[in-house]
C-alpha positions, 0 to 999 in steps of 0.5 A: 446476475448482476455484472457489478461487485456488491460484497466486499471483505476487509481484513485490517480496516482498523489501520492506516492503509486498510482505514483509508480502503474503509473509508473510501468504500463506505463514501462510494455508497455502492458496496456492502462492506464486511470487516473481518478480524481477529477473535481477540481484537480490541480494535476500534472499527470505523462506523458504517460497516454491513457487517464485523466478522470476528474468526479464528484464523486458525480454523479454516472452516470459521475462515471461510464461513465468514467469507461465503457470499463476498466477491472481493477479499482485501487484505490489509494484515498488519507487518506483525502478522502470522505469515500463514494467516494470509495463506489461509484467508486466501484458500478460505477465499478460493473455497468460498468462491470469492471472485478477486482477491486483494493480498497484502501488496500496498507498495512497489511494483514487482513488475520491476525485478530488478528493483523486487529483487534487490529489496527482497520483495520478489520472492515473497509476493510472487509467491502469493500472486502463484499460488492464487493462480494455481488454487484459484482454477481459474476464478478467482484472481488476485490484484495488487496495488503498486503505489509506491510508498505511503508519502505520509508514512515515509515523510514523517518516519526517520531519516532511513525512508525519504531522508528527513529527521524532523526532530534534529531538522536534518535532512539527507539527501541521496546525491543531489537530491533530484531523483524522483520516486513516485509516492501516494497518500492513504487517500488516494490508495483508498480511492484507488481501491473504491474506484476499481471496485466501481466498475463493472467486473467483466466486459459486456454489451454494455460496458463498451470499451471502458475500463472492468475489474477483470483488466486487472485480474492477476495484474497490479493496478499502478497508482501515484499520488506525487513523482517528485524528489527529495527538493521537492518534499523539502520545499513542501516541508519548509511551506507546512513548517514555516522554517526557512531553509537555514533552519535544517542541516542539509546532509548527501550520501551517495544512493549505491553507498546507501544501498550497500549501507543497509545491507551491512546493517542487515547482515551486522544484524540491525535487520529492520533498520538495515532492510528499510535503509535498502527499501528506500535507497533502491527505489530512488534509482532512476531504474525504479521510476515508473512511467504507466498509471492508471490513475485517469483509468480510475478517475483519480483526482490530481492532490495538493503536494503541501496539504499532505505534507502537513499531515505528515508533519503532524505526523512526525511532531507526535511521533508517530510512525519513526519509533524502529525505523 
């Protein structure tokens, strides 16, 4: 039996974060890779896929009969999704003898709970990550992703994430702008993923000491793209733009009045807008910066800061991805 992952299931290759796992596992070359979506889907699918699986996510048995003979489970459920369809992918996973399941855990680390807690994640995913170790009997597994924010997603939102409004070119910054987050792109949580799922899955006689997939067995792999501040960013943007720094309006709010801001909105019962304002401001206290990746454990490249600031600034200049919040 061969001590490698072959089979790969992929729920929501179609979106940015799923498309980019798709993308860079069909480039590894090393993986049979299997979409599975939804019986009404009109999503285009990216070329090169062993197999599109079309299920009813109501109907466990169709669930787990589209997972039989996989070894991994990733999932990239859109934030519109039906809560329970993660719950029954994960027992369709469990009965089918899937080995490792990734759930729906592409940002912080909830390692942290302080940070968790404050921006109502704790909850939710530890909830996710008990009940694979309580099912799973102790063969399959669950593993996150701590990547922190999606940089692209967040530069090129509203002011409500990292702070900048391209449209009115304002930008905010929380005190005085030096605290650093840390933030990857698409790419990199896609080689991140490909990565990991290279490697030899247990530790053998012919592993030596190297990295294996089961190291992360119930743990997040911890990845970053950039540790940088809002000055930094604002650099970045001024190189992909062209404007000079007179060009935009520089705004400061205080990074705990942030906080508590967007906890009045939420209970004012702006939820989304509300939550999001929390979700960012709390992971720019110095308490959330991470120290520990795992970025050289995985061969993970080193990435040009401006290069996906201006797919971010695409981003913004179509108006993609700032439409709520």
């Amino acid at each position: 039996m061969t001590n490698f992952v072959t089979n790969i299931a992929i729920v929501g290759s179609s979106g940015h974060c799923g498309g980019a796992i798709t993308s860079a596992i069909l480039s590894a070359k090393k993986h049979k890779l299997t979409a599975i979506t939804r019986l009404d889907s009109k999503s285009a699918l990216p070329s090169g896929l062993h197999d599109v699986k079309k299920v009813d996510y109501s109907s466990l048995p169709d669930v787990i009969n589209a997972l039989q003979g996989q070894d991994v489970l990733i999932s990239c459920l859109s934030l519109n999704a039906d809560p329970t369809v993660l719950y029954t992918l994960i027992d369709a996973a469990i009965a089918a003898g899937v080995r490792f399941i990734m759930p729906n855990e592409w940002g912080g680390d909830i390692s942290n709970e302080a940070v968790s807690r404050d921006t109502f994640l704790l909850e939710k995913f530890q909830a996710v990550r008990d009940y694979v170790e309580k099912n799973g009997n102790g063969k399959t597994s669950w593993i996150g992703c701590a990547c922190g924010f999606w940089y692209e997603f967040s530069l090129a939102g509203t002011e409500a994430r990292y702070g900048f409004d391209f449209k009115k070119k304002d930008v905010t910054f929380y005190n005085d702008g030096h605290l650093k987050i840390n933030t990857s792109t698409w790419s990199q949580i896609g080689r991140g993923v490909a990565q990991l799922l290279s490697l030899p899955i247990d530790r053998d006689a012919t592993t030596g000491t190297g990295p294996v997939i089961s190291d992360w067995a119930n743990r997040a792999i911890k990845i970053r793209s950039f540790s940088i501040d809002q000055h930094e960013m604002f650099e970045s943007v001024l190189r992909a733009t062209g404007d000079k720094p007179e060009d935009w309006t520089v705004d400061h709010e205080d990074v705990v009045e942030r906080y508590n801001r967007g906890r009045q909105l939420m209970q004012q019962g702006q939820r989304m807008l509300g939550f999001c304002t929390c979700l960012y401001s709390r992971n720019f206290y110095p308490d959330a910066l991470g120290t520990k990746f795992d970025n050289e454990l995985l061969g993970l490249p080193e990435e040009d800061l401006d290069t996906a600031t201006k797919t971010a600034v695409g981003m913004a200049a179509r108006g993609e991805h700032n439409a709520h919040w």
